[in-house]
BADO-839924 format. One record per atom (N, C-alpha, C): chain; x, z, y negated; atom name. Coordinates in nm, 3 decimals. Atoms other than C-alpha are relative to their C-alpha. Layout:
<sites>
+-------+---------+---------+---------+------+
! kette !      c1 !      c3 !      c2 ! atom !
+-------+---------+---------+---------+------+
!     A !       X !       Z !       Y !   CA !
...
+-------+---------+---------+---------+------+
</sites>
This chain:
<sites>
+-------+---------+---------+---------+------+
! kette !      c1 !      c3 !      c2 ! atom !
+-------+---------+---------+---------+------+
!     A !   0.048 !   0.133 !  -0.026 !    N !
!     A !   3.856 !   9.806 ! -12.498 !   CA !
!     A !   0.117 !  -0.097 !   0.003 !    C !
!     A !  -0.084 !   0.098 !  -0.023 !    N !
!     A !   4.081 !   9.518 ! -12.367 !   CA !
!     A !  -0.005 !  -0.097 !  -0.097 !    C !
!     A !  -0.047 !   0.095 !   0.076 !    N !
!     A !   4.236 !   9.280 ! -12.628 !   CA !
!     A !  -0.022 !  -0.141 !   0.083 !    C !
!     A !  -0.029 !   0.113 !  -0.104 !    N !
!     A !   4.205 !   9.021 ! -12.348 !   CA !
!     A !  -0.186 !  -0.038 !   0.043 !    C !
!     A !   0.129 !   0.033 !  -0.069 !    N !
!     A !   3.863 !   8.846 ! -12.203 !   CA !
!     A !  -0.028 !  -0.090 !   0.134 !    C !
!     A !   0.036 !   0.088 !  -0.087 !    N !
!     A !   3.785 !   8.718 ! -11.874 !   CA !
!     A !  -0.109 !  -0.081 !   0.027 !    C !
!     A !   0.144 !   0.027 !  -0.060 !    N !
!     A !   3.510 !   8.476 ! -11.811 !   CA !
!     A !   0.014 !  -0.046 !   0.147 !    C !
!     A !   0.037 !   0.114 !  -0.093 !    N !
!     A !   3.385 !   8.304 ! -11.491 !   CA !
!     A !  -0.047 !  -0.104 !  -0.014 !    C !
!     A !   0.024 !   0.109 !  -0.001 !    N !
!     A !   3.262 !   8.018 ! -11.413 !   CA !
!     A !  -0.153 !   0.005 !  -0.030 !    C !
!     A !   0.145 !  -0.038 !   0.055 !    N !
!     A !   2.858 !   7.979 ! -11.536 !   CA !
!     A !  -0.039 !  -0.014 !   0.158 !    C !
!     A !   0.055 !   0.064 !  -0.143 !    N !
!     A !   2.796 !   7.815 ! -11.163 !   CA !
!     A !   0.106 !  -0.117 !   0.090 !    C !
!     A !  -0.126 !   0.104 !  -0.081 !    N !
!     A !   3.021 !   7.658 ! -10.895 !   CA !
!     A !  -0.093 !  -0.064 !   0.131 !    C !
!     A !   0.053 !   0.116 !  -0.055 !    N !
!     A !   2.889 !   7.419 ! -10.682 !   CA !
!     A !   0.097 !  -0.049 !   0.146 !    C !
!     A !  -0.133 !   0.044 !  -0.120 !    N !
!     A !   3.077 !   7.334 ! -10.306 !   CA !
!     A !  -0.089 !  -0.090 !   0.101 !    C !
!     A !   0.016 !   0.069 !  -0.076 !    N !
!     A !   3.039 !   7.083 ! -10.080 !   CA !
!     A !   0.134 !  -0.045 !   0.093 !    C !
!     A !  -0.092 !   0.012 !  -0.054 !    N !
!     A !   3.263 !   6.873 !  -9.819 !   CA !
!     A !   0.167 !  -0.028 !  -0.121 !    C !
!     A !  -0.049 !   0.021 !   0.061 !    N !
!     A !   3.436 !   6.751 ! -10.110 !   CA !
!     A !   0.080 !   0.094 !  -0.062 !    C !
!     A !  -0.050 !  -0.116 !   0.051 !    N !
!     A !   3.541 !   7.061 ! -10.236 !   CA !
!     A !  -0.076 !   0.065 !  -0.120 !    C !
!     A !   0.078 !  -0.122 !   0.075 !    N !
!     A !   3.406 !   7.318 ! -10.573 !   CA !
!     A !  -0.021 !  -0.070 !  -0.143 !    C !
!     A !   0.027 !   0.069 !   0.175 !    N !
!     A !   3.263 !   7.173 ! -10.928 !   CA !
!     A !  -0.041 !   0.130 !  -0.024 !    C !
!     A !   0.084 !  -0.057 !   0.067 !    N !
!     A !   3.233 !   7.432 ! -11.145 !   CA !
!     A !   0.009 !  -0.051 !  -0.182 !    C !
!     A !   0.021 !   0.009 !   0.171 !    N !
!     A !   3.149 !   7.522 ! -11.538 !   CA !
!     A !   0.029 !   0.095 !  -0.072 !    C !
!     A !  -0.060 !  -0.204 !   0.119 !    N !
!     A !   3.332 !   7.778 ! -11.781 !   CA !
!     A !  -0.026 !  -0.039 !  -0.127 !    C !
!     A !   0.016 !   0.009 !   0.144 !    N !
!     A !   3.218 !   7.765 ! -12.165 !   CA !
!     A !   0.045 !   0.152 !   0.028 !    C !
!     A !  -0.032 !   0.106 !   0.070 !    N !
!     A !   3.284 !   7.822 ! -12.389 !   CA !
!     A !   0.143 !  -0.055 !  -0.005 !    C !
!     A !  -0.156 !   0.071 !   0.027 !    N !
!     A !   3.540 !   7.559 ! -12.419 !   CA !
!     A !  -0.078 !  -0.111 !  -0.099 !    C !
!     A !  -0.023 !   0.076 !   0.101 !    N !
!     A !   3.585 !   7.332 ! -12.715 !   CA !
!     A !   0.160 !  -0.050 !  -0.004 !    C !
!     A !  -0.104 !   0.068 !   0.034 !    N !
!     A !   3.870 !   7.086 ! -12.760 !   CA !
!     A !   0.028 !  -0.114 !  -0.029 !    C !
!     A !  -0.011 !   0.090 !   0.071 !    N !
!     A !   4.045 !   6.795 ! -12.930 !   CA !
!     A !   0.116 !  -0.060 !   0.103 !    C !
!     A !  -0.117 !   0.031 !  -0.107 !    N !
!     A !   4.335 !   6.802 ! -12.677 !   CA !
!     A !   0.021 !   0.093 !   0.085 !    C !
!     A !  -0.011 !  -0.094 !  -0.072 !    N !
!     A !   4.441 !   6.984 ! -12.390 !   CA !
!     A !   0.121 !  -0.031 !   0.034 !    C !
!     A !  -0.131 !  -0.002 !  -0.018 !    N !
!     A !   4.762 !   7.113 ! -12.291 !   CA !
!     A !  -0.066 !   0.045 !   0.188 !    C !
!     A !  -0.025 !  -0.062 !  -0.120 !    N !
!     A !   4.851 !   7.125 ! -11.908 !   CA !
!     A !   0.058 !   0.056 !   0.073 !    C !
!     A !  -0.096 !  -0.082 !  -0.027 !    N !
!     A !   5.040 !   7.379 ! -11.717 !   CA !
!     A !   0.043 !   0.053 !   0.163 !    C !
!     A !  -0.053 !  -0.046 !  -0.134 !    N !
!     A !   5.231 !   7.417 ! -11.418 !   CA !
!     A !   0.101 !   0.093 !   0.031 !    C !
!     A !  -0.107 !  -0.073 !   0.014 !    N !
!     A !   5.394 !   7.715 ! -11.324 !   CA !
!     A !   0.049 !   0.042 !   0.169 !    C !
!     A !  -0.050 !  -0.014 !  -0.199 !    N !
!     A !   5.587 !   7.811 ! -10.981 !   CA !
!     A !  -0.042 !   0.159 !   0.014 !    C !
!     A !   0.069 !  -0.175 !  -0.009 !    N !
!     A !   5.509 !   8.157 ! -10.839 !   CA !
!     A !   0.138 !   0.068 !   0.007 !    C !
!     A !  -0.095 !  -0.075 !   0.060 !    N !
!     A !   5.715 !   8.425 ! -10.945 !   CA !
!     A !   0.057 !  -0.029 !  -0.191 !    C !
!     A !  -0.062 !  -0.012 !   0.102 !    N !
!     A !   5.775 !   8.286 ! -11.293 !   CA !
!     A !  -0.118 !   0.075 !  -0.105 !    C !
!     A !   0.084 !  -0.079 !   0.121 !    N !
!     A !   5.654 !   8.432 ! -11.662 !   CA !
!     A !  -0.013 !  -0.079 !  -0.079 !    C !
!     A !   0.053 !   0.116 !   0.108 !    N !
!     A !   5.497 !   8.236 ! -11.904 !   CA !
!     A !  -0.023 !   0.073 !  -0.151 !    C !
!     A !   0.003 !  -0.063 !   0.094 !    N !
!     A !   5.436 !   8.335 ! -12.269 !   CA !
!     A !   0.104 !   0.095 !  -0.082 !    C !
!     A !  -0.118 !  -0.054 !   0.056 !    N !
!     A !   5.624 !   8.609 ! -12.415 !   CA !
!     A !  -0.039 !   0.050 !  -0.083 !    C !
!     A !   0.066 !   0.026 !   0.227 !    N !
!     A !   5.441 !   8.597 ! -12.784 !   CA !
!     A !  -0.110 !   0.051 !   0.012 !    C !
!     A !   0.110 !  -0.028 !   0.078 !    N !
!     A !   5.166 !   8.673 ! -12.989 !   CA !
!     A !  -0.048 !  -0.106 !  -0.063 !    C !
!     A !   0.061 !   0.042 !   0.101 !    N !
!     A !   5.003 !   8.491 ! -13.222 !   CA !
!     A !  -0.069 !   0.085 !  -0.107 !    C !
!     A !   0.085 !  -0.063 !   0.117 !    N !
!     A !   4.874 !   8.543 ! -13.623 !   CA !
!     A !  -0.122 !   0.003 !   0.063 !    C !
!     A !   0.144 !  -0.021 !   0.012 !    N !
!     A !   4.569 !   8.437 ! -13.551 !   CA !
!     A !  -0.045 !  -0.143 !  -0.146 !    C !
!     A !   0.006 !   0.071 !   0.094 !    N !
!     A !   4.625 !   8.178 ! -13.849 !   CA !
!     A !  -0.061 !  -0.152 !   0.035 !    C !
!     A !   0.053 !   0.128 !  -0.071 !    N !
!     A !   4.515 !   7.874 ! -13.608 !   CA !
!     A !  -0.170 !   0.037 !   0.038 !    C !
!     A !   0.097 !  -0.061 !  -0.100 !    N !
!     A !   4.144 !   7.863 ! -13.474 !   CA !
!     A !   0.050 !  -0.045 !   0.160 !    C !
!     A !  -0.003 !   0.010 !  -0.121 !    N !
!     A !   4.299 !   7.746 ! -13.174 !   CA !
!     A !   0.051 !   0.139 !   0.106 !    C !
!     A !  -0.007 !  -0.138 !  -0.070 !    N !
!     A !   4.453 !   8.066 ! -13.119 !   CA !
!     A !  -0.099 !   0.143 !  -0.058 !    C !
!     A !   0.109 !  -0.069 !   0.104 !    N !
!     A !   4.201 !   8.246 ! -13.290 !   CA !
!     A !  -0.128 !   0.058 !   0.070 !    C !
!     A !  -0.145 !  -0.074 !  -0.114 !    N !
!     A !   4.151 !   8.384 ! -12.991 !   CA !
!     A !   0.069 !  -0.145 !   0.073 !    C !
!     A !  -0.119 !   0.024 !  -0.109 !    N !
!     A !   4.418 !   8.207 ! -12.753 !   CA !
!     A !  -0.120 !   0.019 !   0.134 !    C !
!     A !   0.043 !   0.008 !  -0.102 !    N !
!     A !   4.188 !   8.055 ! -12.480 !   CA !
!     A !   0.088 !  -0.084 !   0.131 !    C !
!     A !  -0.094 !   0.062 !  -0.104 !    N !
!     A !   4.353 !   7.931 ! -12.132 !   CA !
!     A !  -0.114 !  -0.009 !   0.116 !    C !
!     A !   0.127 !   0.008 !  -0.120 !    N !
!     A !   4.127 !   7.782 ! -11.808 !   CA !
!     A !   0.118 !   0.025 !   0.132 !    C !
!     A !  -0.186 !   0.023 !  -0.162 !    N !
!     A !   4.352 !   7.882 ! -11.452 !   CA !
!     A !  -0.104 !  -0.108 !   0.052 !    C !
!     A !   0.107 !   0.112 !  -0.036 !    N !
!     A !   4.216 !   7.595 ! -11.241 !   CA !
!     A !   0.067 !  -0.010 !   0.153 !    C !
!     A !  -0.066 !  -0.062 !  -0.133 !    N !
!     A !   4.443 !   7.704 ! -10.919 !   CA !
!     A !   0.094 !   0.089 !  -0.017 !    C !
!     A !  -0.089 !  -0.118 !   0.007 !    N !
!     A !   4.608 !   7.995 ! -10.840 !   CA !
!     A !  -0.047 !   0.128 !  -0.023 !    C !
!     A !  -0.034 !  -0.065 !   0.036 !    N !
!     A !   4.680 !   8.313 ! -10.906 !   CA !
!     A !   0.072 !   0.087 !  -0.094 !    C !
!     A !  -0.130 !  -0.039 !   0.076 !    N !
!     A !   4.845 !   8.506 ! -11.170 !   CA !
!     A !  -0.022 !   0.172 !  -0.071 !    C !
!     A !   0.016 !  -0.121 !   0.099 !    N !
!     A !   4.854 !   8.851 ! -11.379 !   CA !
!     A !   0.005 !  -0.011 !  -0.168 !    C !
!     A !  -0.008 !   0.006 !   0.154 !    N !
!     A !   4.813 !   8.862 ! -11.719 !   CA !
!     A !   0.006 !   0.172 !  -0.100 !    C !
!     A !  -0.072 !  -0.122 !   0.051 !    N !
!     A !   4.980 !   9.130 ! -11.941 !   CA !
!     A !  -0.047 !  -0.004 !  -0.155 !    C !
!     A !  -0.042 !   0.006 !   0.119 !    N !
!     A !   4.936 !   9.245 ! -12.270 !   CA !
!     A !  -0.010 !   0.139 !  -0.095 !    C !
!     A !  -0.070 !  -0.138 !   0.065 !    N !
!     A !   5.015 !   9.510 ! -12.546 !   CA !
!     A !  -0.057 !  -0.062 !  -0.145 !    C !
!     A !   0.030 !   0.017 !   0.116 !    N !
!     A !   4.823 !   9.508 ! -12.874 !   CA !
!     A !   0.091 !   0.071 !  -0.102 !    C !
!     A !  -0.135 !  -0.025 !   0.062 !    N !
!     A !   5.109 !   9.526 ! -13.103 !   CA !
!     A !  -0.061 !   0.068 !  -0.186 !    C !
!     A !   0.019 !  -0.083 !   0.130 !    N !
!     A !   4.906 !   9.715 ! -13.408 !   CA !
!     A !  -0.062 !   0.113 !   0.061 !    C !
!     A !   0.047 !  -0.127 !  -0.025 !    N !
!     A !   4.724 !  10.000 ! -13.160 !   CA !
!     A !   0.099 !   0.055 !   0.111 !    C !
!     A !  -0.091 !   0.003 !  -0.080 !    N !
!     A !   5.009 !   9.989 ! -12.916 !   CA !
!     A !  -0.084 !   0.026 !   0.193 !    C !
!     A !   0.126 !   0.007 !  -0.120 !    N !
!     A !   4.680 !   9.921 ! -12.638 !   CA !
!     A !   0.141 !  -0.071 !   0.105 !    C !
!     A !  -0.053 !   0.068 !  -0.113 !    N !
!     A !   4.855 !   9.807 ! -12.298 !   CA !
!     A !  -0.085 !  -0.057 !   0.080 !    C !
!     A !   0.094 !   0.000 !  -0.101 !    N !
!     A !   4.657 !   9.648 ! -12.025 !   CA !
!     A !   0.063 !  -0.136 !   0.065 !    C !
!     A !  -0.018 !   0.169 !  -0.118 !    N !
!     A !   4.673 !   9.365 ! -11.749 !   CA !
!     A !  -0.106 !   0.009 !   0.086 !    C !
!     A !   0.094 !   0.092 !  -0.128 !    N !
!     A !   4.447 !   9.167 ! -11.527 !   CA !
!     A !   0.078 !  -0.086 !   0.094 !    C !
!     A !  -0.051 !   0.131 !  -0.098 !    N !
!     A !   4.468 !   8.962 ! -11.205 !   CA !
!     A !  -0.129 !  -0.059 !  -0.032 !    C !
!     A !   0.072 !   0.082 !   0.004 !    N !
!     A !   4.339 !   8.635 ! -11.251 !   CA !
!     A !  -0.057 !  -0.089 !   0.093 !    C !
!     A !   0.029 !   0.031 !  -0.073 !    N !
!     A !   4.200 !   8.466 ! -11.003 !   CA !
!     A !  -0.081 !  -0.188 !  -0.030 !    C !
!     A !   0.039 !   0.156 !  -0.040 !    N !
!     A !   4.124 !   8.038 ! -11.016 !   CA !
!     A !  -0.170 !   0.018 !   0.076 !    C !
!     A !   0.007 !   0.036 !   0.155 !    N !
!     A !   3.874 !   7.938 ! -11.180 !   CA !
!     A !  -0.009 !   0.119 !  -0.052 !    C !
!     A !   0.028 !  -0.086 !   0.089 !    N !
!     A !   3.848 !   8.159 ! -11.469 !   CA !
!     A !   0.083 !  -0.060 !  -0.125 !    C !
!     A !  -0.045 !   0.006 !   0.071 !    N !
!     A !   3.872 !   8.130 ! -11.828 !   CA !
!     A !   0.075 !   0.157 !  -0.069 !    C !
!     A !  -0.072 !  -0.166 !   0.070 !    N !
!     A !   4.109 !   8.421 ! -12.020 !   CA !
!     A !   0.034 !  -0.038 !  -0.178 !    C !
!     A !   0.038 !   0.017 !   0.199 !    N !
!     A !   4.073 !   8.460 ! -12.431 !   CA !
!     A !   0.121 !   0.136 !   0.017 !    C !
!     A !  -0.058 !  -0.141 !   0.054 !    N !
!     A !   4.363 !   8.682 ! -12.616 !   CA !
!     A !  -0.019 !  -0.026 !  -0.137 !    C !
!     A !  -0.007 !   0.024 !   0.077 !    N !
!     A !   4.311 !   8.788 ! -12.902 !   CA !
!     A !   0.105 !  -0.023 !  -0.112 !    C !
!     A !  -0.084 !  -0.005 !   0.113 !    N !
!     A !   4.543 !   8.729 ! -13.255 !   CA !
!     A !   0.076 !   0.181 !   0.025 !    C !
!     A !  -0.112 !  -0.167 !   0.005 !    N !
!     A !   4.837 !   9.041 ! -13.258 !   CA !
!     A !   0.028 !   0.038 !   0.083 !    C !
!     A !  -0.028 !  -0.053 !  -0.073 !    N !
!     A !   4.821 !   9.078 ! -12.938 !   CA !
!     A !   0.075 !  -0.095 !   0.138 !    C !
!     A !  -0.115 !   0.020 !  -0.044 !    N !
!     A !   5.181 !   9.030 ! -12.735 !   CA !
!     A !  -0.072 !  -0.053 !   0.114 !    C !
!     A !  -0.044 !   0.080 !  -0.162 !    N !
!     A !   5.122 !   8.798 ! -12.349 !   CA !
!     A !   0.058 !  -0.028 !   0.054 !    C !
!     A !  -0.120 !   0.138 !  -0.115 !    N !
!     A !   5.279 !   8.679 ! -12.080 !   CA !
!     A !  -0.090 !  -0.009 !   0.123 !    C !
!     A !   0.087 !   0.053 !  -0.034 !    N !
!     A !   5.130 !   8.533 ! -11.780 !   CA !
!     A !   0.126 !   0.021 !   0.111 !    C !
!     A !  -0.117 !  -0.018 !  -0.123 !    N !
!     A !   5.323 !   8.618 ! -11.428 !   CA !
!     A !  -0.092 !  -0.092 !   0.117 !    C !
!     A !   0.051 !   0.047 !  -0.112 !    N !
!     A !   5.242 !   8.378 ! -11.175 !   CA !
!     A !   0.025 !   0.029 !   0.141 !    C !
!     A !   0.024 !  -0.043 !  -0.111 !    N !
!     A !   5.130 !   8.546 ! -10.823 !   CA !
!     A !   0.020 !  -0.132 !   0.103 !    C !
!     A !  -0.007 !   0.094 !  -0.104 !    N !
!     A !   5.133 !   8.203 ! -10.644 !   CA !
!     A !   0.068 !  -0.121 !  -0.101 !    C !
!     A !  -0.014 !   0.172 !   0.129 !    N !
!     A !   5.214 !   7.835 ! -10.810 !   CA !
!     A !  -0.162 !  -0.010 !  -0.038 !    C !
!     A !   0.131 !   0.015 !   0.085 !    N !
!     A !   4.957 !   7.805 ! -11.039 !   CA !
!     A !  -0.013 !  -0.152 !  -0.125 !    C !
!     A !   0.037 !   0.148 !   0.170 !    N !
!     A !   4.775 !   7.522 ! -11.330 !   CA !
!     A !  -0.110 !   0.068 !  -0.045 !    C !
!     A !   0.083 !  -0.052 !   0.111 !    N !
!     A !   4.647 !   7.648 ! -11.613 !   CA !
!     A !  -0.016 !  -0.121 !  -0.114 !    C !
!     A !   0.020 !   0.090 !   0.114 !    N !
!     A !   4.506 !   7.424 ! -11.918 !   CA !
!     A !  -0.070 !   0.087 !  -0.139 !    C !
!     A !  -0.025 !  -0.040 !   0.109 !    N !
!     A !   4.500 !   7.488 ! -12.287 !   CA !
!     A !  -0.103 !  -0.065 !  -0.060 !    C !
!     A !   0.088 !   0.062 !   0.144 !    N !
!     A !   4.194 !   7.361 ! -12.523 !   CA !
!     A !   0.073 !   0.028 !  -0.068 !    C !
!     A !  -0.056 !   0.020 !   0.107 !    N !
!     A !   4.355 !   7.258 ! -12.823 !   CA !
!     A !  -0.118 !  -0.047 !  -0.164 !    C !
!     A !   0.125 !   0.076 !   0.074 !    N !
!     A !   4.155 !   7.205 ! -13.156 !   CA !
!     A !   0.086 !  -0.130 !  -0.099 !    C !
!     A !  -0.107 !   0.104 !   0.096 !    N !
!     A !   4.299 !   6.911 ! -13.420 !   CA !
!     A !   0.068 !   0.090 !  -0.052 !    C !
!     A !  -0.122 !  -0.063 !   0.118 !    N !
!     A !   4.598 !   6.982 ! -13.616 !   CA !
!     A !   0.084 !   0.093 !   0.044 !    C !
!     A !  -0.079 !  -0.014 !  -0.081 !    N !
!     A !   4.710 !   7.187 ! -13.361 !   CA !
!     A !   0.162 !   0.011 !   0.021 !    C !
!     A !  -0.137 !   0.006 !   0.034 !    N !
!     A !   5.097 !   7.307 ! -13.419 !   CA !
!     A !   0.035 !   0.123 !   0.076 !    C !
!     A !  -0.009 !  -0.148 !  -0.103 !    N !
!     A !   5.217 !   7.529 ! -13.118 !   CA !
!     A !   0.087 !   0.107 !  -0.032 !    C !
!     A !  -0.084 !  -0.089 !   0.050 !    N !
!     A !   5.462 !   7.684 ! -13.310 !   CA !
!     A !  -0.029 !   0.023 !  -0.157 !    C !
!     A !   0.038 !  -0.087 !   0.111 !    N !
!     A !   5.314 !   7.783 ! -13.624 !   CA !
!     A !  -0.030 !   0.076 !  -0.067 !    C !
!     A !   0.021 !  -0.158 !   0.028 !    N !
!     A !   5.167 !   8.099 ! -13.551 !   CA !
!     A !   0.012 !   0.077 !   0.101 !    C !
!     A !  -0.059 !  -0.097 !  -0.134 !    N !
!     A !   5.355 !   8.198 ! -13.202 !   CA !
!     A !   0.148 !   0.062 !  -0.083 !    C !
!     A !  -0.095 !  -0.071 !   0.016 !    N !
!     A !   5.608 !   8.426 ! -13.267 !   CA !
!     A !   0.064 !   0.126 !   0.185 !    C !
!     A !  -0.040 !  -0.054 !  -0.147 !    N !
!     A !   5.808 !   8.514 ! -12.925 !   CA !
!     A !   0.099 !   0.145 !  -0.021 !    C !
!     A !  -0.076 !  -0.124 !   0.012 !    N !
!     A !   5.955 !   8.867 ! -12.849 !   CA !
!     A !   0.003 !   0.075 !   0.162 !    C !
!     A !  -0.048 !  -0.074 !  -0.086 !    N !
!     A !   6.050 !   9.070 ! -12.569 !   CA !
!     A !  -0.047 !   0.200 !   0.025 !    C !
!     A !  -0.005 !  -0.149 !   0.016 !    N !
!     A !   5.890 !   9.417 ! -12.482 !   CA !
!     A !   0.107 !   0.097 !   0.052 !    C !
+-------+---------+---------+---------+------+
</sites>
């Protein structure tokens, strides 16, 4: 079983205007926003798990493309997904990410209060 979770969207909605959709669950106090160019890698880390924000480690793509990698660093599980805009992606606590962007992509971060991005990332290199 994948350390990792994809959702969709509950219902997307299109007109001339272009696509409304809806991904729960999301909860947040702040949100981080993210622009990445295509070809780069994002992440790197893990997390304890000591935050609920990473508790799991949720991310919304909101354009783009990208792959998502990861390696559960206590069963030595491997796996990756392509992600595909919209979609939300959950990792859980222990387990190592990175995030390769297939095109230029924006991803956003629910954040909960108190919120300290370096308190329970720990970056490493497989």
């Amino acid at each position: 079983m994948p350390d990792y979770r994809v959702i969709m969207p509950n219902s997307s909605k299109s007109n001339d205007l272009g696509i409304s959709c809806e991904i729960n669950p999301f909860r947040a106090d702040s949100v981080g926003v993210y622009y990445r160019r295509a070809g780069s890698v994002s992440g790197k880390h893990y997390h304890t798990g000591s935050l609920p924000t990473t508790n799991p480690e949720r991310h919304i793509l909101v354009k783009g493309q990208a792959i998502l990698r990861t390696k559960n660093l206590e069963t030595g599980e491997v796996g990756s997904v392509v992600l595909v805009a919209p979609c939300l992606w959950e990792v859980e606590p222990q387990v190592y990410h990175e995030l390769e962007a297939v095109e230029d992509i924006i991803f956003i971060e629910p954040r909960l209060a108190g919120y300290d991005p370096d308190s329970d990332k720990i970056k490493m290199r497989l």
